[in-house]
N, C-alpha and C positions, 0 to 999 in steps of 0.2 A: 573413674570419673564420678563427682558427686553430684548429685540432682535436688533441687532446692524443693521441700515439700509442696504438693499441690493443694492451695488454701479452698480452690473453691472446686470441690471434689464434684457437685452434683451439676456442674453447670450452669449455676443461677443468674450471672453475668452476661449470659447469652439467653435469656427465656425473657422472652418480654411480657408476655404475662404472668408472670411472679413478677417481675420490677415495675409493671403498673401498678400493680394491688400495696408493694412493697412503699411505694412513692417516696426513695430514697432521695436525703439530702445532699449538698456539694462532697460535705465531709465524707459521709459513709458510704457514695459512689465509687470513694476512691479504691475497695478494699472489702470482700467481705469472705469468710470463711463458710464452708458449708459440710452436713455431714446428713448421712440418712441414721433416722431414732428411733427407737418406738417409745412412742407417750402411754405411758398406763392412764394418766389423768387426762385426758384426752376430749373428756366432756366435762371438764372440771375435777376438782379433786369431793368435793361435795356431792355433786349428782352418782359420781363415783362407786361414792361411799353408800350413796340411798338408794339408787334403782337397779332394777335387776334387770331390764330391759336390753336388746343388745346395746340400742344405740350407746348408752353409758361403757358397755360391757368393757373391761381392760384388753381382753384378751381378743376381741373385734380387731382385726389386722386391716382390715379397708380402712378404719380411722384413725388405729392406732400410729400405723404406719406412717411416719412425716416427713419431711426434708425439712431439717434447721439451717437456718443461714444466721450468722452472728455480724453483725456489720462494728459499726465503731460507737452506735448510740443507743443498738437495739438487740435482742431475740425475737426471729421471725417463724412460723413455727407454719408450713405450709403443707397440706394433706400428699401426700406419696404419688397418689397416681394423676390428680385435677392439678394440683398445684394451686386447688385456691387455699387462699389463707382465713391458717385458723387460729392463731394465737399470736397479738405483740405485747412484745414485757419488755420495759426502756430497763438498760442495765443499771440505773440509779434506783429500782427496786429490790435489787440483786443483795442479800443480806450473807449468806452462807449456802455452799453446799455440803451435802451431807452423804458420806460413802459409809456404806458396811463391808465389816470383815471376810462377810458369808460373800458374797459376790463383788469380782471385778467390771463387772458392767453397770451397775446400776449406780443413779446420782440422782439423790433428790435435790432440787432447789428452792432455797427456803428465801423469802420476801417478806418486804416493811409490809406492804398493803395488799397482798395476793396470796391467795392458798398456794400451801405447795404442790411442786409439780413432780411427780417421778417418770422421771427417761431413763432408756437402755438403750449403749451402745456399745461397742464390741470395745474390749479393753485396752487394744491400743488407744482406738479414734477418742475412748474416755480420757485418757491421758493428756491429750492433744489439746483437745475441746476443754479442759479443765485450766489449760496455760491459754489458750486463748483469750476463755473467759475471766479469767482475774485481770490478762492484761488492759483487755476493752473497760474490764469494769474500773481498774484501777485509775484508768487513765479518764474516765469521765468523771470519778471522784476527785481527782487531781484538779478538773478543769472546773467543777461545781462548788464544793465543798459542799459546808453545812453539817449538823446533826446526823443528817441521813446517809451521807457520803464518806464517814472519818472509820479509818483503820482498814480499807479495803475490805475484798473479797474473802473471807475465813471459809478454809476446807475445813472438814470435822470426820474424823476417822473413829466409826462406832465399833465397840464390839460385841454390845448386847444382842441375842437374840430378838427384839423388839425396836422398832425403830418408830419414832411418833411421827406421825403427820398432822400441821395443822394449819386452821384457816385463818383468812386475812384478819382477823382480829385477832391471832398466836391464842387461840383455843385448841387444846388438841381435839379433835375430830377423828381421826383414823389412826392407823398401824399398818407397820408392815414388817409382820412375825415371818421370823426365817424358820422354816422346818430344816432345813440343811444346807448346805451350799450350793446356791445357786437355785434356789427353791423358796418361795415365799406364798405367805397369804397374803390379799389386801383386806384388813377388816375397819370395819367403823367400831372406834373407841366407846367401850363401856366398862365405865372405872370400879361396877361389882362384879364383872367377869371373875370365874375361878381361877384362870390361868394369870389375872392381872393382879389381883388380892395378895398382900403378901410382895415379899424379896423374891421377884426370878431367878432360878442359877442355870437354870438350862429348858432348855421346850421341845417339843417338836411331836410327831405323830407315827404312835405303832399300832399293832393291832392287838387286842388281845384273846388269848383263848379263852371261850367260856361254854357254861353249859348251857345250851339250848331248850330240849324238851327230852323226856325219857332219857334215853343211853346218846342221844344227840349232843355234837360236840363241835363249836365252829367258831369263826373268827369275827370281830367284829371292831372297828376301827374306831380308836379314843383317840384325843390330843392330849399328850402326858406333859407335866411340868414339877418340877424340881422345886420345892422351895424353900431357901434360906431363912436367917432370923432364930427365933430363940427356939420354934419345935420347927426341924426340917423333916421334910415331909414329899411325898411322891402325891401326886394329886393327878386325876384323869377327868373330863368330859366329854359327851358326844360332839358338840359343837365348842369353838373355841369364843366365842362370843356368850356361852350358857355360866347364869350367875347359882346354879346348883351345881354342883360335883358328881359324877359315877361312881369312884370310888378315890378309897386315900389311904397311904402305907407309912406309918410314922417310921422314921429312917433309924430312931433307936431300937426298934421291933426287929430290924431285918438282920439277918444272921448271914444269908449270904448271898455273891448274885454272881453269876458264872452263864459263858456262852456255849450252847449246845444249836449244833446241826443236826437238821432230824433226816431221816431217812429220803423222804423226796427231798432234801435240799432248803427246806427253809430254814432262813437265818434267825435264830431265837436266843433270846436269854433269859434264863432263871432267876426268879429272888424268890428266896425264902425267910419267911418273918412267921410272927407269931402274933396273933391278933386273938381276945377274950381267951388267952391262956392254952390256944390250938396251933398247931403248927400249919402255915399254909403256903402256899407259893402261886406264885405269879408268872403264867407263860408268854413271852410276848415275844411277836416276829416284829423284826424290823426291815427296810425296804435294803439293807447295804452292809457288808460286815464294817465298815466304817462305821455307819452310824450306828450300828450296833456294840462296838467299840467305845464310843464317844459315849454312848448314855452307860455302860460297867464305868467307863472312868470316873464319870460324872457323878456315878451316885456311888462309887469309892472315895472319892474327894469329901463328897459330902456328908459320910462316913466319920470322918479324921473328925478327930476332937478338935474345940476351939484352942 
């Protein structure tokens, strides 16, 4: 026996106070889809990006927390546990969504006159919610037209490590740097950052060994980045937002880079280069023999001659 999927998962049909606040039309009474999200932009993608406070905070689960309900002419975007509402966006703002490689959950939605917004939802309901949303959006472009409404809904499938976020006036404003799969930063965009300067080939964050004080010897966490163009180059900072560098390992210097486990178990890998005519090497743990895998490849690749 087949069973026809259930559109309004959360209920929303039956909650009268979400459909007062909602003040749904004849149309979009008839029908609405619903799924629970987490909004990282939650207070905006602006406030987001500027305050450190919780209430902005991405990772605040009391606000993040929401039920979406997609109707025929809107996104209603109402808090998890109140159910008052907290964000309407008419789907004739709706411009593209934007997926990364790194994670199956996450979708940003990019608009004419509204910062973007990033939601996480579990990678089915993402799939769902992605055919939902084109068709709603599709079908009010169909019934509008206009400049603003022609060629429908564009998915955009990225693979860079770096994904832009920007505001109602398409300024980029933010980022959202993947350290690995299913692992990101949220930062606010500054275009002399170290890690931004330059052709990205790959990013992310190890630690590195170094020397502390006397015979003292300890780890200390950089964000490393790879970078392409005519001198490629390994570059590191304390902060991924810092427009000075820690340090930088020109990629024709390095002789060689190999993965070593060391006695308790940490995952590391070697490179050795040759910097003012000395031989030196670089010890770095990384958090997964994966990812430690990914940056030998990466900087084997980036090795190979043009």
């Amino acid at each position: 026996m087949l069973k026809t999927p259930v559109r309004d998962s959360l209920g929303f049909t039956k909650n009268s106070r979400a459909k007062n606040q909602a003040q749904l039309s004849v149309e979009e009474a008839a029908g609405v889809w619903s799924a629970s999200v987490t909004n990282y932009t939650h207070a905006g993608l602006c406030h987001t990006l500027e305050s450190s406070g919780v209430y902005a905070d991405p990772a605040n689960w009391m606000r993040s927390r929401q039920a979406l309900v997609l109707t025929s002419e809107r996104l209603l975007l109402f808090n998890a546990s109140s159910w008052s509402l907290e964000h309407v966006l008419a789907l004739s703002e709706l411009a593209e969504l934007v997926l990364s490689s790194y994670c199956s959950t996450v979708v940003v939605l990019r608009m004419h006159r509204v910062p973007d917004m990033v939601l996480d939802l579990p990678s089915s309901t993402r799939a769902r919610f992605i055919d939902e949303l084109q068709f709603a959006t599709n079908a009010v472009n169909e019934r509008w037209g206009g400049s603003d409404f022609s060629g429908g809904l564009q998915v955009r499938q990225e693979c860079e490590a770096i994904t832009a976020l920007f505001d109602q006036n398409r300024t980029k404003v933010g980022l959202l740097a993947w350290l690995e799969e299913n692992v990101f930063l949220f930062l606010p965009y500054v275009s002399t950052a170290v890690l931004l300067v330059g052709d990205l080939f790959f990013f992310g964050q190890l630690d590195l060994r170094q020397h502390i004080r006397g015979n003292e010897w300890g780890w200390r966490s950089y964000y490393f980045a790879l970078k392409s163009g005519p001198v490629r180059k390994l570059v590191w900072c304390k902060r991924p937002t810092d427009e000075l560098g820690a340090g930088v390992v020109l990629l024709k210097d390095v002789s060689n880079v190999q993965p070593l486990d060391t006695p308790s178990g940490e995952i590391c890998l070697i490179i050795d280069y040759k910097a003012n005519g000395r031989d030196e090497l670089l010890t770095l743990r990384a958090v997964s023999p994966k990812s430690r895998e990914d940056w030998i490849l990466s900087i084997q690749t980036m090795q190979t001659p043009l």
